[in-house]
C-alpha positions in Angstrom: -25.5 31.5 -5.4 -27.0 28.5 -6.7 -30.0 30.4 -9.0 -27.4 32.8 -10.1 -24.8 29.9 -11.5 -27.9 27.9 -13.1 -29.1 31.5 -14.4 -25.6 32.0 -15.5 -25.7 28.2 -17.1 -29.1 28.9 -19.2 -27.3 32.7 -20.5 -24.1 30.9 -21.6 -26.2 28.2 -23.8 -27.6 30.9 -25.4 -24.5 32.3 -27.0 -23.1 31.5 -30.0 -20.3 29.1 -30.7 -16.9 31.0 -31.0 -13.6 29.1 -32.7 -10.8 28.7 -30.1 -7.4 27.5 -30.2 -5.3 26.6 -27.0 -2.2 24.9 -26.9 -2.4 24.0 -30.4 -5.8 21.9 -29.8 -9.0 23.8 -32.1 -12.0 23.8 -29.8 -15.5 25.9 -29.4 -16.5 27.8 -26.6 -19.1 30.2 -25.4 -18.4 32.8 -23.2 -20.5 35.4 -20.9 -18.7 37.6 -18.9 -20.3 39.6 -16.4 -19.2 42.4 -13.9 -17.5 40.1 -11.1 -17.3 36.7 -13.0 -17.0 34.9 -16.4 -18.2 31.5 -17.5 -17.0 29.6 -20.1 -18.6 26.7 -22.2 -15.4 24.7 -23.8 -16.1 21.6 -26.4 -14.5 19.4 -29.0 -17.3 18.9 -31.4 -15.6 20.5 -33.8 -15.5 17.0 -35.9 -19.2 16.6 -35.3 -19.8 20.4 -36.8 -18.0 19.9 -40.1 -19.5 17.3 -40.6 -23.3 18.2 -40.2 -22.8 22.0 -41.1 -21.0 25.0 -40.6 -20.7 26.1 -37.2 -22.2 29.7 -37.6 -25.3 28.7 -39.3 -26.2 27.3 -35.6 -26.6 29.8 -33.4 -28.5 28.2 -30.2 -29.6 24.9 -29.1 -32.8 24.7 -30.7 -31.1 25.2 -34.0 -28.7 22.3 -32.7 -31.5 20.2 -31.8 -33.4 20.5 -35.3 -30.0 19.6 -37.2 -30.1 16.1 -35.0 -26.9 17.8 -32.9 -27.7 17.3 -29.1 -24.8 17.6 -25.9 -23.8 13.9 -24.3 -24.2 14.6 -21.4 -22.9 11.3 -20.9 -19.2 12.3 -21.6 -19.7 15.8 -20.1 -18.2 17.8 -17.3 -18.5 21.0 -15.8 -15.6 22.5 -14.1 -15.9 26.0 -12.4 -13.0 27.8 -12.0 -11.9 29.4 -8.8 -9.5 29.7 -6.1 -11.9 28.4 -3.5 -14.5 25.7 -3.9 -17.9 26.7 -5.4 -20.6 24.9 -6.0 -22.3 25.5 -9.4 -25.1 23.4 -11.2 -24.9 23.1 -15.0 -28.1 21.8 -16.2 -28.5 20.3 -19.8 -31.8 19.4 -20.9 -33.3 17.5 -17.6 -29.9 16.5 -16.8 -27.3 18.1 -13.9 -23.4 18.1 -15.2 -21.4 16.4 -12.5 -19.0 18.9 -11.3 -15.1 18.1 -11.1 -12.6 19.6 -9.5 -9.5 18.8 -12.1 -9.9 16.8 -15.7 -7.3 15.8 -18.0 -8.2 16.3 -21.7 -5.3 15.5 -24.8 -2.9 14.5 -22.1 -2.9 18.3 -19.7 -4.5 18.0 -16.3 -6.8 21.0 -15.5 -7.7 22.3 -12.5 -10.5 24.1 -10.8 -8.0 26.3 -9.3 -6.2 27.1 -12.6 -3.4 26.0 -11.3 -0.3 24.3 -13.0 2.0 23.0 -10.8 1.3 19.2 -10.7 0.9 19.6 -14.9 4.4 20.6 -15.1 5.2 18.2 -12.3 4.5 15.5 -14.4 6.1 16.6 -17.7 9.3 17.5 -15.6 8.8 13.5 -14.3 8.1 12.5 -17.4 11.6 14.2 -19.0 13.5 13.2 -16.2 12.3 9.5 -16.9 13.7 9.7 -20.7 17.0 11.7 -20.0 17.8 8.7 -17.6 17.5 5.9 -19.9 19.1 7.8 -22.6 21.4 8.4 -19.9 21.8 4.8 -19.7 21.9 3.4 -22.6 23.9 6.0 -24.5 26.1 8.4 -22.6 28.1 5.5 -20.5 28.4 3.0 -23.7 31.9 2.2 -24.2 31.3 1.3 -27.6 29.9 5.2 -28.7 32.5 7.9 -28.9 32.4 10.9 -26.1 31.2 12.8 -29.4 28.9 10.8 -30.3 26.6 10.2 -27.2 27.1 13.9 -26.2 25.7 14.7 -29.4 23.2 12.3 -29.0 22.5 13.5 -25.1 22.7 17.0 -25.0 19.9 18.6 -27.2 17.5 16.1 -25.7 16.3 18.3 -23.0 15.6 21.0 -25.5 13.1 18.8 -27.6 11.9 17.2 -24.7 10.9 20.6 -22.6 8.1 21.1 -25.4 6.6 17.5 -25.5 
């Protein structure tokens, strides 16, 4: 298992960068997708691309490396996504990838399991939290009219739910 994830690891380096989008954050990723499994390379560097050059005038690492473009590997993860736990070495360079089991990038926790349930856990926590001090310091104020604070109170949880 172990030769055919690093196998797997040296494949997906080889493919070009594609443009992503999910939930509203624009990434790049490669992808290689084989008969049983797929792997996924996921990165941010989209800053770092516009401003060296365009991202399909670099094809592979070598092309990165002569454009003075190299991986942190520093501020990098790998995260192999499963329902049970494997154990999958991602080597950069010299360098082994620590492997995590969840990671929380722009604020949504990601788990090896793909799982969601402690994600919306949190935002349902984190609603609840608001809607009680709005609850608190608008809906029972004498001084506001009934109008008033139920206007203030009820589309809350709509604007809220997509925070």
């Amino acid at each position: 298992m172990e030769e055919r994830c690093q196998a797997a690891g040296e494949v997906l380096l080889e493919q070009p960068w594609l443009p992503v989008c999910i939930s509203g954050c624009q990434l790049l990723a490669k992808a290689w997708f084989e008969d049983t499994a797929y792997h996924i390379l996921l990165t941010d560097m989209r800053c770092v691309w516009e401003e060296t050059m365009h991202a399909s005038a670099i094809q592979n690492r070598a092309q990165c490396e002569e454009a003075g473009m190299r991986i942190s590997t520093s501020k990098s993860e790998s995260m192999v996504l499963n329902r049970k736990r494997v154990e999958c070495t991602l080597r950069v360079g010299d360098e082994i990838l620590p492997q995590v089991e969840e990671f929380k990038y722009l604020g949504v926790l990601f788990t090896s399991e793909g799982r969601m349930e402690r994600e919306i856990d949190r935002r349902i926590g984190a609603a609840s939290a608001v809607m009680q001090t709005l609850h608190g310091s608008v809906v029972v104020k004498r001084e506001l009219s009934r109008f008033t604070s139920r206007s203030t109170f009820l589309p809350s949880p709509m604007v809220m739910s997509f925070g």
